[in-house]
C-alpha positions in Angstrom: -142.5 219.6 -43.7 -142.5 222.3 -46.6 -142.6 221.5 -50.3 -138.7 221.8 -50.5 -136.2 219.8 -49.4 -135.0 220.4 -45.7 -131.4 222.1 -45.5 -128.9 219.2 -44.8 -127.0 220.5 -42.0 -130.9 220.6 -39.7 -131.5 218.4 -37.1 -135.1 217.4 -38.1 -137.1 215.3 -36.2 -137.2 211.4 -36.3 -140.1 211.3 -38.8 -138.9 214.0 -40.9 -135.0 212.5 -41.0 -137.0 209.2 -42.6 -138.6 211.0 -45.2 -135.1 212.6 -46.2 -133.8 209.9 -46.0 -135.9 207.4 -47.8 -135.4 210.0 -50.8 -131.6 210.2 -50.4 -131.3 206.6 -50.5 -133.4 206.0 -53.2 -131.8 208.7 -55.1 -128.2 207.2 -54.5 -129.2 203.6 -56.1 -131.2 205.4 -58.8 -134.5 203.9 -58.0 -137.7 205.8 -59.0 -140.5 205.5 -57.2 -141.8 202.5 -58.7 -139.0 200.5 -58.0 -138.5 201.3 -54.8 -142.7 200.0 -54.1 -142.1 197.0 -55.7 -138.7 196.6 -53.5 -140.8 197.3 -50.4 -144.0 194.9 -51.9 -141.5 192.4 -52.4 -140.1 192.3 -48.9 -143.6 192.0 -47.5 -144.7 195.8 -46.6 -147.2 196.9 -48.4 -146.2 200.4 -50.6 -147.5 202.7 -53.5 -145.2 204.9 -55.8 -147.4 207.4 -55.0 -147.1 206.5 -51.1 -143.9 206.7 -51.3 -143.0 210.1 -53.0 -146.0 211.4 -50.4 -143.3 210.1 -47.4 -140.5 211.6 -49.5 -142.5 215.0 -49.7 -144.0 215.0 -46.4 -147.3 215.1 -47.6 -147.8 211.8 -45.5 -146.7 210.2 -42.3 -145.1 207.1 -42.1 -145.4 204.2 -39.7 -143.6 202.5 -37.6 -143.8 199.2 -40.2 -143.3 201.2 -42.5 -139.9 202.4 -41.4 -138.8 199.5 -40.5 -139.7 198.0 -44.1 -137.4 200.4 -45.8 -134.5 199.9 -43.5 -134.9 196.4 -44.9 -135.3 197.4 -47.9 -132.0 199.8 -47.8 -130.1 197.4 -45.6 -130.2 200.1 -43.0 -130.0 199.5 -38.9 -133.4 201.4 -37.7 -131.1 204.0 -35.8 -129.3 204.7 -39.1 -132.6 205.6 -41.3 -134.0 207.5 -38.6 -130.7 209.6 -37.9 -129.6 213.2 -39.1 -129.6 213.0 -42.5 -126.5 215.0 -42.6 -124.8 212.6 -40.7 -126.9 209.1 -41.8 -125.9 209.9 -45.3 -122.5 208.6 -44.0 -123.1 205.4 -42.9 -119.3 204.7 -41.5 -120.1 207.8 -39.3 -123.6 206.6 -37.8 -121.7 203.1 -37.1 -119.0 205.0 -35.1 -121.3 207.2 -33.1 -123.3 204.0 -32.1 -119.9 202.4 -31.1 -119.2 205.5 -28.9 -122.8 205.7 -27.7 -122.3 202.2 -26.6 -118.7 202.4 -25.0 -119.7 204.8 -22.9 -122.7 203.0 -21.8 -120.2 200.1 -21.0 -118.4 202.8 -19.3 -121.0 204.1 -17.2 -122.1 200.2 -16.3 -118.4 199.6 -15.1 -118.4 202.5 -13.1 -120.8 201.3 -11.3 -120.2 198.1 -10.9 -116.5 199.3 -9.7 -118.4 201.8 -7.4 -120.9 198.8 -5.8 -117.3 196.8 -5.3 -115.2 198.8 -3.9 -118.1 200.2 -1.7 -119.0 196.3 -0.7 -115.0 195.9 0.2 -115.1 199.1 2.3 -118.0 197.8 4.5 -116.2 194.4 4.8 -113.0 196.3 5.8 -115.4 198.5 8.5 -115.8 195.3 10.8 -112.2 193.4 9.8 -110.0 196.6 10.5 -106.8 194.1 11.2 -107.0 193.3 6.9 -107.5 196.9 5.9 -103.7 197.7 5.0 -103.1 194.5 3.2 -106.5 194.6 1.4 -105.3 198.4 -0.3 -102.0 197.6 -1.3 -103.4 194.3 -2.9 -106.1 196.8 -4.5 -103.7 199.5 -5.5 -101.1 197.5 -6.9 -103.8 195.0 -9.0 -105.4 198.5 -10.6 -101.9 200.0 -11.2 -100.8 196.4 -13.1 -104.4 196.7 -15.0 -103.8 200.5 -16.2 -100.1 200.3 -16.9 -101.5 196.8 -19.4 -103.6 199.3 -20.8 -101.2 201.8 -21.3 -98.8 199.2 -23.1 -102.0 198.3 -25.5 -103.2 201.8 -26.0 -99.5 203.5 -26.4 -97.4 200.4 -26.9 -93.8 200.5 -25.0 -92.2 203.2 -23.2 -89.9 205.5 -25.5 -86.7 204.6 -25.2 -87.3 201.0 -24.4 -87.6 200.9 -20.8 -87.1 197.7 -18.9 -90.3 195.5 -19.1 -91.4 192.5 -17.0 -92.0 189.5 -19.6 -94.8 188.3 -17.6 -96.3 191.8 -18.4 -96.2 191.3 -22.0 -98.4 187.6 -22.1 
C-alpha cells in the first residue's frame, strides 16, 4: 500500500480493506492511536500506538489475531472489517449483503433438496406407474397452494378484493 490513503470507491484486498478500515473507524470515534492500543491491550491483544498507525499506513501486515482483536474492539462481525471500505463504512449495507449472500445460499440448498425429491418421487413413480396421475395433481396443486400463500405474504390480496378461501388466510 502507498503512503496515501487508497481511493474509496477500490476494491482492495482483504488485508489492505483492514488497514482502511481500522483507520476509518478509529477516526469516526475520535480515538488516536493511543487509545485505540490501550482499547486493543485491554481486550487481551497485545498492540502499540506505533503498531497500529504502521497497520493504518501499510507499513506493516496484520494478523489474523490481530484482526480479529479489532473487530472486537470496534464491535465489528469479521466479514464487516475485512469488506470494501466503501461499502463497510456503511454497516447497515454490509448487514444486508450478508442477508442476501445468505438467502441465496438457502436458495440454492432448497433447490437442491427440491431437485433430490422430486427426482426420488420420479423413480418411485418409474416402478408404480398405476399412482403416477394422482401423485402430479397432488404435487401440482400442493406447490400452486404454497406459491399463491406466498404471493398473499409478498403482495398481500388481489386488487379488487377477489374472493379468498378463509382457510387460505390461517
Amino acid at each position: 500500500m502507498a503512503d496515501e490513503d487508497p481511493p474509496q470507491g477500490v476494491l482492495l484486498s482483504g488485508e489492505g480493506n483492514v488497514a482502511v478500515r481500522i483507520k476509518l473507524e478509529r477516526e469516526a470515534r475520535g480515538w488516536s492511536t493511543n487509545a485505540l492500543s490501550d482499547r486493543m491491550n485491554e481486550a487481551g491483544f497485545e498492540m502499540n500506538p506505533s503498531a497500529v498507525w504502521r497497520i493504518e499506513n501499510g507499513k506493516r501486515r496484520i494478523n489474523l489475531d490481530e484482526t480479529i482483536g479489532f473487530a472486537e474492539v470496534f464491535g465489528l462481525d469479521l466479514r464487516n472489517l475485512v469488506g470494501p471500505p466503501q461499502l463497510a463504512a456503511e454497516a447497515r449495507a454490509m448487514e444486508l449483503i450478508d442477508e442476501i449472500v445468505d438467502a441465496f445460499r438457502a436458495t440454492q440448498r432448497a433447490n437442491m433438496a427440491f431437485t433430490e425429491a422430486r427426482d426420488a418421487l420420479d423413480a418411485y413413480l418409474a416402478d408404480h406407474p398405476d399412482v403416477r396421475e394422482e401423485a402430479d395433481v397432488m404435487v401440482s396443486n400442493a406447490i400452486a397452494e404454497e406459491a399463491s400463500k406466498t404471493m398473499l405474504k409478498m403482495h398481500g390480496p388481489p386488487a379488487g378484493g377477489g374472493d379468498t378461501d378463509p382457510a387460505d388466510e390461517a
